[in-house]
C-alpha positions as CSV (number, residue, x, y, z in Angstrom):
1,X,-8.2,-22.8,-18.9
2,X,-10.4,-19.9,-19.9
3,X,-9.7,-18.7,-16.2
4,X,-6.4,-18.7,-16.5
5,X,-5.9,-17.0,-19.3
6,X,-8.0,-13.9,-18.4
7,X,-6.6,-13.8,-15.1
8,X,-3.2,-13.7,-16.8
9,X,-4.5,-11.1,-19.0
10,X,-5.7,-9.4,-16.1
11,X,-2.1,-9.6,-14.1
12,X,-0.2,-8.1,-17.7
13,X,-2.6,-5.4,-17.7
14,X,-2.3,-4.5,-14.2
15,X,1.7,-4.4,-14.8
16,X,1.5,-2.1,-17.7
17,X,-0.4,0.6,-15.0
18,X,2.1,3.1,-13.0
19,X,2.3,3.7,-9.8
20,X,0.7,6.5,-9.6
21,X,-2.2,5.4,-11.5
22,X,-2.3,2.7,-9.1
23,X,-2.5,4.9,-6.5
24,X,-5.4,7.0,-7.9
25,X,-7.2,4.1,-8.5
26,X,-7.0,3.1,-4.8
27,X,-8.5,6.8,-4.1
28,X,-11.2,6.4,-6.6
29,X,-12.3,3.3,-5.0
30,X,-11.7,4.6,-1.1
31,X,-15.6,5.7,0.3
32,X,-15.9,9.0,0.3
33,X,-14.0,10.0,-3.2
34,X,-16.8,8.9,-5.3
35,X,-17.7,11.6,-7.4
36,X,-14.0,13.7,-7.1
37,X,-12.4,15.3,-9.7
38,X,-10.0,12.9,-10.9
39,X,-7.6,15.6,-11.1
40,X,-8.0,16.2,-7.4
41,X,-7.8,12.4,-6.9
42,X,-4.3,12.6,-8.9
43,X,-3.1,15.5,-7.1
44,X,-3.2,13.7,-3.3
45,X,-2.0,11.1,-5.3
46,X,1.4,12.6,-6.2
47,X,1.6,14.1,-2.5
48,X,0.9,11.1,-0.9
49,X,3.7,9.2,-3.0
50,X,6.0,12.2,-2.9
51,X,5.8,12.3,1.6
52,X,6.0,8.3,1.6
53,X,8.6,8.3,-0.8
54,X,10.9,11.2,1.1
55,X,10.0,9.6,4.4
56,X,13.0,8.8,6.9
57,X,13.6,5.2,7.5
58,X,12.4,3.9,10.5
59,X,12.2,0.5,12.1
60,X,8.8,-0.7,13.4
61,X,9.2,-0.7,16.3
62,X,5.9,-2.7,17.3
63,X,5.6,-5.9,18.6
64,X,5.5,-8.3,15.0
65,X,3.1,-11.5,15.1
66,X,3.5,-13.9,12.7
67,X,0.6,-16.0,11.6
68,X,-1.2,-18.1,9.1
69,X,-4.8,-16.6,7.9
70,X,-3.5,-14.0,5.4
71,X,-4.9,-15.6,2.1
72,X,-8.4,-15.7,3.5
73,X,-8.6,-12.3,4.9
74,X,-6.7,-10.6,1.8
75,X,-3.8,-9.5,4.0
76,X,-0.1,-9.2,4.1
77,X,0.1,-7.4,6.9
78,X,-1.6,-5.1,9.2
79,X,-1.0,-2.9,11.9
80,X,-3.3,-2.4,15.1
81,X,-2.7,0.6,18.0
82,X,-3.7,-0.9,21.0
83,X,-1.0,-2.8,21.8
84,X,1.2,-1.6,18.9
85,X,1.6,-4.8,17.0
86,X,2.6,-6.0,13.5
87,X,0.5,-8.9,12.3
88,X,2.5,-10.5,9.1
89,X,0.6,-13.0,7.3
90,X,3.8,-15.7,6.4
91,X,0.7,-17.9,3.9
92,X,0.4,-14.6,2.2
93,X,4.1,-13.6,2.4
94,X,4.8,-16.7,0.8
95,X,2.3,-16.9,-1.6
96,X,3.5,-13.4,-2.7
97,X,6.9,-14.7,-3.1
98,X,5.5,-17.5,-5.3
99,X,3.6,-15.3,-7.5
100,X,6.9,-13.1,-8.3
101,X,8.7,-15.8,-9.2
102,X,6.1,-17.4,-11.5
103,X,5.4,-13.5,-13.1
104,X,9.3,-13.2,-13.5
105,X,9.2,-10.4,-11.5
106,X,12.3,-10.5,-9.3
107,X,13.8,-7.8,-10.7
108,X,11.3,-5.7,-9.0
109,X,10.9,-7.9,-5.8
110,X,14.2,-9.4,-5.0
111,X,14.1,-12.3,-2.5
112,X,13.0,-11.0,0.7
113,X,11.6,-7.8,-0.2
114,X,8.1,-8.9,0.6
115,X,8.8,-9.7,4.2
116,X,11.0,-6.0,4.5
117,X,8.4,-4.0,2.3
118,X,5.6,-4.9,5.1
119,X,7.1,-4.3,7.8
120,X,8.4,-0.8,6.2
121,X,4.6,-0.4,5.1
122,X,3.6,-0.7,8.7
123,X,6.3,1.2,10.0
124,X,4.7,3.9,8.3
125,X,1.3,3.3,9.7
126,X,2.8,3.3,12.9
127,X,4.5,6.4,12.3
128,X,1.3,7.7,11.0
129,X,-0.8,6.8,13.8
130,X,1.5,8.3,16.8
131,X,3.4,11.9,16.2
132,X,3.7,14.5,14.3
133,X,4.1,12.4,10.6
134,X,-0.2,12.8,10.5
135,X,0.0,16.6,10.7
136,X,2.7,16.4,7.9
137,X,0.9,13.7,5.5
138,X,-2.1,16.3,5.7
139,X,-0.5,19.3,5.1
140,X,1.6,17.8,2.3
141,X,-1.8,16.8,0.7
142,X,-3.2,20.2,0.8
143,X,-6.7,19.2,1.7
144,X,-8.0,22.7,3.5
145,X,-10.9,21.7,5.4
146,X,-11.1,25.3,7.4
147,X,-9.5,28.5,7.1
148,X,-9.6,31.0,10.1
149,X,-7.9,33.9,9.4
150,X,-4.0,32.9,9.8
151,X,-5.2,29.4,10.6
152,X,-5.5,26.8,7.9
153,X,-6.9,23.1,9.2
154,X,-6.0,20.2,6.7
155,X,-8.7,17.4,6.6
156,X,-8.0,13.6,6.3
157,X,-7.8,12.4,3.3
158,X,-9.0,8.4,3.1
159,X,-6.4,5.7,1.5
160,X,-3.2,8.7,1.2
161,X,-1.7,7.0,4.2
162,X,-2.2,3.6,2.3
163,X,-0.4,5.3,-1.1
164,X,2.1,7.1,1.4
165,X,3.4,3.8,3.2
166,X,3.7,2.0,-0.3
167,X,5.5,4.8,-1.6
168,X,8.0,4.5,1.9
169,X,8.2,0.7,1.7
170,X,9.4,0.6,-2.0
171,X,11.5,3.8,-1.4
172,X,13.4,2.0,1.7
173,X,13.4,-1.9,-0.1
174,X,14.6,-0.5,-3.2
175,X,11.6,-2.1,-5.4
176,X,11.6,-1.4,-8.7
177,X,7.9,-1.5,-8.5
178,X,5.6,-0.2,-5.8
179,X,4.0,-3.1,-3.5
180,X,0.5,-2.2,-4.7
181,X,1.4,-3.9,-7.7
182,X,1.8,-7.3,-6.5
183,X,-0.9,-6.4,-3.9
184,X,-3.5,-5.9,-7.3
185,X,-1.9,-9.4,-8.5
186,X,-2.6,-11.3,-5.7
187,X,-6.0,-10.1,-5.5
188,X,-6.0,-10.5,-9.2
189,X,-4.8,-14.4,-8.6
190,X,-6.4,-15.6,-5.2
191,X,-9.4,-17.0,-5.1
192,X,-12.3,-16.1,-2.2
193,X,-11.1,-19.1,-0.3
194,X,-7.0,-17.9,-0.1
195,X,-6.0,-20.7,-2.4
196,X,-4.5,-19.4,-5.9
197,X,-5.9,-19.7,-9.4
């Protein structure tokens, strides 16, 4: 019982966060960051959301796989280059489903909007991953790695493409609340072995 309640506790605090916070926490905790200005960390933040958010729709158009395994791995989905596939998770889409409803959270995740807010997720890893959205993401960031006279080259920044693709999915699905939320709950909820608390 004493579970439940902080975990409860847990998933109420977790909704009372923003987005963006959300999204600098996901920096903070990325290897790499530890140690950054939090200001800085905010900063890519807002850029990152700002490109994902402004993003063009696109359909992924990689090969989708749906499969069980999800809970136990801590995915919803995930996107691999080579072949260009989709691998949806439909234990963890439906568990996801389950948590919204019993959270009363359908106003932000209408029925469905799991399944479409992956695949636009992915779409945007995709999109990241092939063409000239990576240059963009970078430059939007502002992370100046080099300068050579006239020439400026931006460096990666780790976990922006994550905070850019949930910015795009709930942008495109019409979410009233980013996916990272009810990514953070079902972490939040889901025991190591994939079955819920």
């Amino acid at each position: 019982m004493t579970r439940t309640v902080t975990t409860g506790r847990a998933v109420r605090e977790l909704a009372e966060l923003d987005d963006i916070e959300f999204a600098v926490r996901l920096l903070a905790a990325t290897p790499t960051h530890e140690g950054r200005d939090p200001r800085l960390l905010r900063q890519w933040a807002y850029a990152a959301e700002e490109f994902g958010a402004t993003l063009d729709p696109a359909r992924c158009t990689a090969r989708i796989i749906e499969r069980d395994g999800g809970l136990e791995r801590g995915l919803i989905a995930r996107y691999t280059s080579r072949p260009p596939a989709v691998e949806l998770y439909t234990d963890t889409l439906a568990a996801a489903e389950e948590l919204v409803d019993r959270l009363g959270w359908r106003d932000w995740y209408p029925v469905g909007s799991v399944r479409a807010a992956a695949l636009a997720h992915e779409a945007v890893h995709q999109r990241l991953h092939h063409g000239p959205d990576r240059a963009a993401l970078r430059r939007s960031l502002g992370h100046v790695v080099l300068r050579l006279g006239r020439h400026t080259a931006y460096g990666h920044v780790a976990g922006a493409d994550e905070i850019a693709a949930h910015a795009h999915a709930r942008a495109v699905c019409g979410l009233g609340r980013s996916p990272l939320l009810l990514t953070a709950a079902l972490a939040a909820t889901a025991t190591p072995h994939g079955r819920e608390k």
